[in-house]
VEXRO-141281 format. One line per 2 residues: number of its first residue (from 1); their letters; for each residue x, y, z of C-alpha. Coordinates in steps of 0.1 Angstrom, whole numbers, always signed. Example, Ala and Ser with C-alpha at 12.3 -4.5 7.8 and 13.67 -1.06 7.14 Angstrom:
1) AS) +123 -45 +78  +137 -11 +71
//
This chain:
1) XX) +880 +860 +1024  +912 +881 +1008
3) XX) +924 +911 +1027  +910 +935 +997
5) XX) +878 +912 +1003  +878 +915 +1041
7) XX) +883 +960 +1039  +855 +961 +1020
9) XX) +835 +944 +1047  +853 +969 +1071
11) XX) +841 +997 +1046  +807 +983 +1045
13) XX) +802 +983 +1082  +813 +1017 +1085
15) XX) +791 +1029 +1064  +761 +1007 +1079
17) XX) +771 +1025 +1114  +770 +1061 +1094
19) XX) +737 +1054 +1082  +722 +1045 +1115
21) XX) +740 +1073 +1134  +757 +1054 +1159
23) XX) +788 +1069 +1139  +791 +1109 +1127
25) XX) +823 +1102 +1104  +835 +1108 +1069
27) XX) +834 +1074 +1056  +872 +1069 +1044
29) XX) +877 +1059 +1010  +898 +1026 +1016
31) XX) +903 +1003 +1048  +941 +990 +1055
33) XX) +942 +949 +1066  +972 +940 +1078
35) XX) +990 +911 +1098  +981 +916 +1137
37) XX) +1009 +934 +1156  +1020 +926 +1192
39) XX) +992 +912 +1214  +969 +908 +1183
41) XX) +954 +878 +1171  +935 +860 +1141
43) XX) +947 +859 +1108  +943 +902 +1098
45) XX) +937 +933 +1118  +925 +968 +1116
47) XX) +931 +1002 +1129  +900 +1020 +1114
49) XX) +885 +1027 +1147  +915 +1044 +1162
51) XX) +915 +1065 +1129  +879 +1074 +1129
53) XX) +880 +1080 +1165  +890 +1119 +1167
55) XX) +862 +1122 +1143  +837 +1104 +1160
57) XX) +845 +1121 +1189  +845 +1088 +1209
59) XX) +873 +1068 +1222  +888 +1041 +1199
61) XX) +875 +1010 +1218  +843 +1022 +1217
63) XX) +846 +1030 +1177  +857 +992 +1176
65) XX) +824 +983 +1197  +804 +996 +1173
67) XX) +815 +984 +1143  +823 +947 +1157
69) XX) +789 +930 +1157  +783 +940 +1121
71) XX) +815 +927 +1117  +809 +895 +1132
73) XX) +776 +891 +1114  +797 +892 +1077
75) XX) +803 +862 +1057  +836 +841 +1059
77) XX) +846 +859 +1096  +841 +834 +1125
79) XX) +852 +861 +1158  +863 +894 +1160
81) XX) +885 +906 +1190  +889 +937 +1202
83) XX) +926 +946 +1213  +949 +974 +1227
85) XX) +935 +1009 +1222  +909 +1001 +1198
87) XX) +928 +967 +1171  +897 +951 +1154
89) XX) +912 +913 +1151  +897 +891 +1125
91) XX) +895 +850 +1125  +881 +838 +1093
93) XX) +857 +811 +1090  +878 +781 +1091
95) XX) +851 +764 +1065  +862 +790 +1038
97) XX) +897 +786 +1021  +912 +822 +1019
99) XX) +936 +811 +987  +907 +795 +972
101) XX) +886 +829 +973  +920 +850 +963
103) XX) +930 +820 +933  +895 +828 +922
105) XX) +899 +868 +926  +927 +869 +904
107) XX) +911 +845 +879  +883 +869 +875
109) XX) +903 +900 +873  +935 +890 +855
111) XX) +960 +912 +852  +940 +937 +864
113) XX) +942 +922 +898  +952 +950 +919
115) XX) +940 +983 +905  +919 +1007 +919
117) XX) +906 +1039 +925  +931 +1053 +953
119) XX) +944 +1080 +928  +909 +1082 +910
121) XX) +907 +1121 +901  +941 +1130 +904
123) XX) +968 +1145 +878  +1002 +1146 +885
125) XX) +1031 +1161 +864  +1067 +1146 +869
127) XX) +1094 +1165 +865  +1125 +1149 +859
129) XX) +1160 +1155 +846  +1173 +1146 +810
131) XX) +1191 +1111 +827  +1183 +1079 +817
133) XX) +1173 +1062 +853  +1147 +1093 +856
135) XX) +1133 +1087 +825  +1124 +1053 +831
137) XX) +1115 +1059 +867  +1090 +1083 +854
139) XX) +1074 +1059 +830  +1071 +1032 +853
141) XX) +1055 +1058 +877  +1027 +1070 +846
143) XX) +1021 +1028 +840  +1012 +1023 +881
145) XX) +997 +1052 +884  +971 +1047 +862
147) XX) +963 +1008 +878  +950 +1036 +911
149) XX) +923 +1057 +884  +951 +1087 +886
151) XX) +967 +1103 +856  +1005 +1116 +851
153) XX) +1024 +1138 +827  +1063 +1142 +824
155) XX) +1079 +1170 +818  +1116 +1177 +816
157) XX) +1135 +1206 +840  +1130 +1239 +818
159) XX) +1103 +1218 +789  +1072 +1213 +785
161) XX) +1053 +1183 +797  +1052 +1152 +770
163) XX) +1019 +1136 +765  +1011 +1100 +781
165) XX) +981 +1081 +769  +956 +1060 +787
167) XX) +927 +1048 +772  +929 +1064 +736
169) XX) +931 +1100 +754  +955 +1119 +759
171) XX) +964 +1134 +797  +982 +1172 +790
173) XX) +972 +1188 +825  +992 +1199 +846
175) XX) +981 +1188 +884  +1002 +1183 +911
177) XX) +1043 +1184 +904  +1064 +1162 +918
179) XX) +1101 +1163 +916  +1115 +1123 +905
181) XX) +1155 +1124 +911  +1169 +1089 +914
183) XX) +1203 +1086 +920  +1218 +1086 +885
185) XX) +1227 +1056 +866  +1268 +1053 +866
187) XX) +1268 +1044 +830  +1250 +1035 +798
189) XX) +1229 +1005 +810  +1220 +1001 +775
191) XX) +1242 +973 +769  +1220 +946 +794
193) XX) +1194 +951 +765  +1159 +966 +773
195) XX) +1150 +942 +799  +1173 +940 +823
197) XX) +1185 +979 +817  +1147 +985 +832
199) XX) +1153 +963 +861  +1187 +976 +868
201) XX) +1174 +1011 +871  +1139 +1002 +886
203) XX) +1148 +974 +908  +1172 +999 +935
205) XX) +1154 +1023 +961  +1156 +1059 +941
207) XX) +1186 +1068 +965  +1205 +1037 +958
209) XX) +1233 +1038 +929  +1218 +1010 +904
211) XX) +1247 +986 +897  +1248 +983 +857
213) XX) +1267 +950 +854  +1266 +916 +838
215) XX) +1251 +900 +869  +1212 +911 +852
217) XX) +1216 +890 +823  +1229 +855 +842
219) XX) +1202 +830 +843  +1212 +819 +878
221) XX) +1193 +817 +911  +1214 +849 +927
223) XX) +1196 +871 +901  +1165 +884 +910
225) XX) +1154 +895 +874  +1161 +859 +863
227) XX) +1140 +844 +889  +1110 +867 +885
229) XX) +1113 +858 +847  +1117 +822 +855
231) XX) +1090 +818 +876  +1064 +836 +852
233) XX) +1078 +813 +825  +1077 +779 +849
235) XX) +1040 +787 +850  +1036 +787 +813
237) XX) +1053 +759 +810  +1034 +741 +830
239) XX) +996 +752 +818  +1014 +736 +783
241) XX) +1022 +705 +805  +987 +700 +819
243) XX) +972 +706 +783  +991 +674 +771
245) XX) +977 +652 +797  +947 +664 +790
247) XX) +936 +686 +819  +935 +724 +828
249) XX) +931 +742 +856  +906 +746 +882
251) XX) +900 +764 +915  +900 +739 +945
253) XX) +915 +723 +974  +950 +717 +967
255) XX) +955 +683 +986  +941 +647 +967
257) XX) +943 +637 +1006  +956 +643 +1037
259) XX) +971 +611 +1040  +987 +614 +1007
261) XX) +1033 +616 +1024  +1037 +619 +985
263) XX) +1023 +659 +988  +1049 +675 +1002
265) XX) +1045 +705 +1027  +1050 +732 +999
267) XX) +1023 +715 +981  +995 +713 +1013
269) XX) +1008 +748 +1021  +1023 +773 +998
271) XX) +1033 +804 +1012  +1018 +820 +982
273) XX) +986 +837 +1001  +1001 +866 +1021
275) XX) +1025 +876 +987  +997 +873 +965
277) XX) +976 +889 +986  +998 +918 +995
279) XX) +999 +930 +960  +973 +952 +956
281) XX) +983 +969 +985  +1021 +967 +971
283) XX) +1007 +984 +936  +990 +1012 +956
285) XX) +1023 +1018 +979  +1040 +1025 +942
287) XX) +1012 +1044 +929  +1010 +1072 +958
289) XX) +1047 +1073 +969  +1060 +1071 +930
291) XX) +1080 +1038 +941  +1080 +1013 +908
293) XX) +1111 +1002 +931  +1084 +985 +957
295) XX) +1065 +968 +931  +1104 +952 +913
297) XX) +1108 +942 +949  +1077 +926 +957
299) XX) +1079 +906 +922  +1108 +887 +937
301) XX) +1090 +878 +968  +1063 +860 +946
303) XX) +1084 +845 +924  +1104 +833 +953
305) XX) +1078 +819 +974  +1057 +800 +940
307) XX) +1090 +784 +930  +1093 +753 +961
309) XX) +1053 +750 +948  +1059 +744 +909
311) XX) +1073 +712 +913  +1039 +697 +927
313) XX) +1013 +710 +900  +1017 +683 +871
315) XX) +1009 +648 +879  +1045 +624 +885
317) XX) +1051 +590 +868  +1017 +568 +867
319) XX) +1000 +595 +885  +969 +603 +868
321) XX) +955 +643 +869  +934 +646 +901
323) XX) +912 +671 +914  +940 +689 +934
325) XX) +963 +692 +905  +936 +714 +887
327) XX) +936 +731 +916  +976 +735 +920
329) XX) +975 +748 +882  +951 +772 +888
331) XX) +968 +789 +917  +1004 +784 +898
333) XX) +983 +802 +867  +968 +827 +891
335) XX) +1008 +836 +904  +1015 +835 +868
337) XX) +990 +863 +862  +1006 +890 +888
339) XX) +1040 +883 +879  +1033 +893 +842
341) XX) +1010 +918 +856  +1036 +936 +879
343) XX) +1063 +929 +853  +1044 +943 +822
345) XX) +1039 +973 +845  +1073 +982 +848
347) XX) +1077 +980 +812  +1097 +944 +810
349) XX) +1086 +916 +793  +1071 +886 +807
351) XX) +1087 +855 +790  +1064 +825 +776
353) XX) +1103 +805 +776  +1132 +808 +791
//
């Protein structure tokens, strides 16, 4: 069960509670699964019942006692503790394979992985100044937007708002307004070429100075642009590999055997689950605070934690293509997916070579 998998339950046994009056609440429109805190436990954790409890008009624990046999009762959770004030604490099924159900997630979505309705409804208008960093800020902000069902204009300080596209129509209304002002590029970034000129201006918090130097367009390890690109591009390369030997990929276990000391621990486990499954969550941070700077950021943490694993996904020497290298490729080619997914978002290409 992924974390977008597991809120839904969440959702679900809200509304189940709702329904059969045990709970007098506005059902909220999205759940938030996280890590446990301090004295938590399990895998994820929830603070919907301290949030619902003013509502409810009962205390938090007893929100949590509520909703935690339903819980319990769901597919692909094993327990569910109650902690602190009111923490719903989840442990999985050990039988299911959380990366097996996210690798399969992604596979069915694509590079829609990650979109949803948190915006749905909602126009905003960005007003920026005539400066190059704004400009791009603002379109990166329009592209993200729209993955969350919301809708933005831009409009220049003393203009009229231009016209974005989404979906063959055109969005002119003006909704909310909110102000982008990055910090100002120093100079003409221009000269990085499109690419990297996106990522120097994107990549930097908006109240950081971007640096506009030659260290974008090195193809070296201590450039994050270059291993996000890398990465996405490592991928590719390797679905081409696997088509020569005949074999392509396939959702699985990722380990031929447990007593195979040729599988090294990157291999037997990635830590690809948490990045990969962080993104949604990632794309709707950007969406509602305007923060394409999140997304740039949390590319780098995928690319970074898929690279030790690429090295395990084709077959080595006499080796012939198992079962768990199908299953390697698929979740290198699911990886693949959300790094030209977040990339293309931000308006930078996602390289087939490199």
């Amino acid at each position: 069960m992924t974390p977008v998998e597991l809120s839904r339950t969440v959702l679900h046994a809200v509304r189940c509670a709702v329904d059969e009056g045990q709970l007098s609440v506005v059902v909220p429109e999205r759940v938030v699964v996280s890590e446990p805190g301090a004295g938590g436990c399990g895998e994820y954790a929830t603070n919907v019942a301290l949030q619902l409890a003013r509502a409810a008009g009962k205390p938090p624990r007893t929100v949590a006692e509520i909703l935690r046999p339903r819980l319990i009762a769901a597919d692909g959770i094993e327990d569910v503790v109650v902690t602190g004030p009111g923490f719903l604490n989840f442990r999985l099924d050990r039988r299911a394979d959380p990366l097996l159900d996210l690798v399969r997630e992604i596979r069915g979505q694509g590079r829609r992985y990650g979109h949803g309705d948190a915006l749905a409804g909602q126009v905003l208008t960005l007003r920026v100044p005539y400066e190059v960093r704004a400009e791009v800020v603002a379109d990166a902000v329009v592209r993200i937007v729209a993955t969350q069902g919301g809708r933005a204009t831009v409009e220049h300080r003393g203009g009229r708002a231009t016209v974005q596209h989404h979906g063959g129509r055109a969005a002119v209304e003006h909704g909310e307004l909110v102000d982008l002002r990055p910090v100002p590029a120093p100079e003409d970034p221009a000269p990085l070429g499109p690419d990297a000129a996106r990522w120097a201006l994107l990549h930097p918090a908006p109240h950081d100075r971007p640096r506009i130097t030659a260290d974008h367009l090195v193809q070296r390890e201590g450039n994050p642009l270059f291993r996000v690109r890398y990465a996405h591009a490592r991928v590719r390369s390797l679905g081409r590999g696997a088509a020569r030997l005949g074999f392509a990929a396939e959702p699985g276990p990722l380990d031929a055997s447990e007593a195979d000391t040729a599988v090294t621990p990157a291999c037997r486990t990635p830590a690809l689950h948490t990045p990969l499954s962080d993104y949604p969550r990632i794309l709707t941070a950007a969406a509602t605070h305007r923060a394409p700077d999140r997304l740039a950021r949390h590319l780098v943490t995928v690319a970074d934690a898929v690279l030790p694993f690429l090295t395990c996904v084709l077959p080595i020497g006499e080796e012939k293509p198992s079962a768990a290298h199908r299953a390697r490729l698929a979740l290198a080619e699911a990886t693949g997916t959300v790094l030209a997914g977040g990339l293309s978002l931000l308006g930078i290409d996602a390289p087939e070579h490199l």
